[in-house]
Structure formats: structure tokens, C-alpha cells
C-alpha positions in Angstrom: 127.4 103.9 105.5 126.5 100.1 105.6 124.6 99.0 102.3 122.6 95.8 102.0 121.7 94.5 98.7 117.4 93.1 98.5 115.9 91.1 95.8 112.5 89.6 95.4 110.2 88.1 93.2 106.5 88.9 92.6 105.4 87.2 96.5 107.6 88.7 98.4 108.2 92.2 97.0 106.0 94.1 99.8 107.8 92.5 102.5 111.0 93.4 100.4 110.1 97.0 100.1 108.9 97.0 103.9 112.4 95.4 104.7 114.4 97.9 103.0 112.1 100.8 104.9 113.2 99.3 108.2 116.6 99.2 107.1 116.5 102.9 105.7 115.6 103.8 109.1 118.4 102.1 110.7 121.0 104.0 108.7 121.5 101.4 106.0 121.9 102.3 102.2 119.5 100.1 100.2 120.7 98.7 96.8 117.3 97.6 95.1 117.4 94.5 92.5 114.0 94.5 92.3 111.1 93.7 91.9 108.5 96.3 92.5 105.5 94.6 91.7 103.6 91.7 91.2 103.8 90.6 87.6 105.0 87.3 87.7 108.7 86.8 88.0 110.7 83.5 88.4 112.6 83.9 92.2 116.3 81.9 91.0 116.9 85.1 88.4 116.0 87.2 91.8 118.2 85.2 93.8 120.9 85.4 91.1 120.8 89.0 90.4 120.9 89.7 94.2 123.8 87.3 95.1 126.4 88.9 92.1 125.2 92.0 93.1 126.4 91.0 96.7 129.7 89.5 95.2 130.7 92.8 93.6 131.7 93.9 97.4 130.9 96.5 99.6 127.5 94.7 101.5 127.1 94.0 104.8 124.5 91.3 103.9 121.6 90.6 101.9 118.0 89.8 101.8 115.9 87.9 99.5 112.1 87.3 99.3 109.9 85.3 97.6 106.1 83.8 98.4 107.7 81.4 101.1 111.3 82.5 101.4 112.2 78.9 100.6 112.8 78.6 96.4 114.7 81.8 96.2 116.7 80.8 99.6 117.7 77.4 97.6 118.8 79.6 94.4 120.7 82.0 96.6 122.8 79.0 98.2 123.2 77.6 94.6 126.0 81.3 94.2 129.3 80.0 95.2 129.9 82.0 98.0 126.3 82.8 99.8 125.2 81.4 102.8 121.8 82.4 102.5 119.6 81.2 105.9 115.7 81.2 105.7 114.8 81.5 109.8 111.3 80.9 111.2 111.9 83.0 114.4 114.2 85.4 116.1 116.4 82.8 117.5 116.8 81.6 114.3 117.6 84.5 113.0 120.3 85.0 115.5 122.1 81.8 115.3 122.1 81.5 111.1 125.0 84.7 112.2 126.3 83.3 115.4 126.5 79.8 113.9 126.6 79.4 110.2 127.9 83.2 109.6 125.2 83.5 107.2 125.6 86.4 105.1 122.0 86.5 103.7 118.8 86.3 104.8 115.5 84.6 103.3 111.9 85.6 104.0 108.4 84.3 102.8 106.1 87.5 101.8 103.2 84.6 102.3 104.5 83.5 105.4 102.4 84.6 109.0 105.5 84.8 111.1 105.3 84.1 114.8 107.2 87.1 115.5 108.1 90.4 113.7 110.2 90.2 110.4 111.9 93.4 111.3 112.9 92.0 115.0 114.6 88.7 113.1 116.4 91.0 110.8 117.5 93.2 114.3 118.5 89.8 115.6 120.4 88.9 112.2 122.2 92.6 112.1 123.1 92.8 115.9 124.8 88.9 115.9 128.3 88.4 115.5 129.4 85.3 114.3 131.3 83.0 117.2 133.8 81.6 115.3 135.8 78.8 117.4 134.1 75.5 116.6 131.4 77.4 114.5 134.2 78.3 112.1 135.6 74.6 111.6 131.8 74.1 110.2 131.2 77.1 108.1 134.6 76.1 106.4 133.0 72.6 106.2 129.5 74.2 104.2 131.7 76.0 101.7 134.0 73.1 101.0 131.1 71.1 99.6 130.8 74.0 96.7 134.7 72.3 95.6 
């Protein structure tokens, strides 16, 4: 069974928990970092706890929330080894795979979307990553963690 790790802070745990129900239905196994509420919770511990989760192997991807998607997307890409995207759209969604083989995904639980959450995170699962010039690239981003 695929498993995808999800962490969020205090804004984005309903769109976290409605992420991981979309997932559940898709056949994925859901590992849970939390949170489950909305007492206040600072989104980098999130972030963290989410990405070595990740790192201990066996994900497919990962998906982190917080009010906007964008402090706990800058924490995950601060984990050596996470290339976490924060898309706006669909197409976005698709091309952080194709293009930057992004192996999380950021979301805003405050954000009003122009399309559905759960179709960019079909478009992020369905992509595969294109490699060829796409690869000299990616191997650029993760140099710049040296």
C-alpha cells in the first residue's frame, strides 16, 4: 500500500484531515503528525516533524498545511532532502512533479483556491517526473543544500 506522511499546524489542520480523507479513499495509508486541532501551534516544528518522518523511508510523498501553505512550505524546504512545492492551481501542481520532482506538497487551509485541493493533489499523484533536462535542474536545487 502507498503511505503518505501529513502535517499541519493549527490553520491548516481541516484541510489536512480533509486531505488525508481523499487520500484514504484513493488507497493511500495515512501516517498522521498532527495536528488535530486549533490550539496554536508554531508550523516549522510541523514542517519538521513531517519531513524526518518522511526521511525515515517508505512515503510516496508528503503534505504539509498551514494558514497560507507558505511558512510551513519554507520550513519543509529548510530539511536537507525535501523539495516541498506550494502550487496555486492544477497545473502547478502537475509540473512541481514533472519539473522539480517535488516530493511534497504545501497547502494554505486559509487560502480560496481557484480550483479543488483534492484535483491539484490528483494532478501531483498522477505526474511523473520528466527527467532529461528537468533532472540536470533538480540536481542543481539540491546542490545549493552543500
Amino acid at each position: 500500500m502507498k503511505k503518505v506522511v501529513l502535517g499541519a499546524d493549527h490553520g491548516g489542520f481541516e484541510l489536512k484531515n480533509r486531505i488525508a480523507d481523499y487520500l484514504k479513499q484513493k488507497g493511500y495509508s495515512i501516517t498522521n503528525v498532527g495536528v488535530d486541532s486549533s490550539d496554536s501551534v508554531d508550523y516549522p516544528d510541523m514542517a519538521e516533524k513531517a519531513c524526518l518522518e518522511f526521511k525515515k523511508g517508505g512515503y510516496e510523498f508528503g503534505v504539509v498545511c498551514c494558514g497560507t501553505g507558505i511558512g510551513i512550505s519554507i520550513s519543509a524546504n529548510k530539511v536537507k532532502g525535501i523539495r516541498c512545492a506550494l502550487p496555486q492551481n492544477i497545473y502547478a501542481a502537475k509540473m512541481s512533479k514533472e519539473h522539480n520532482n517535488a516530493n511534497f506538497i504545501a497547502f494554505g487551509g486559509r487560502i480560496d483556491y481557484p480550483e479543488k485541493v483534492e484535483d491539484m493533489v490528483d494532478a501531483f499523484v498522477t505526474a511523473a517526473f520528466a527527467e532529461g533536462r528537468h533532472d540536470r535542474r533538480v540536481r542543481k536545487i539540491m546542490a545549493l543544500e552543500q
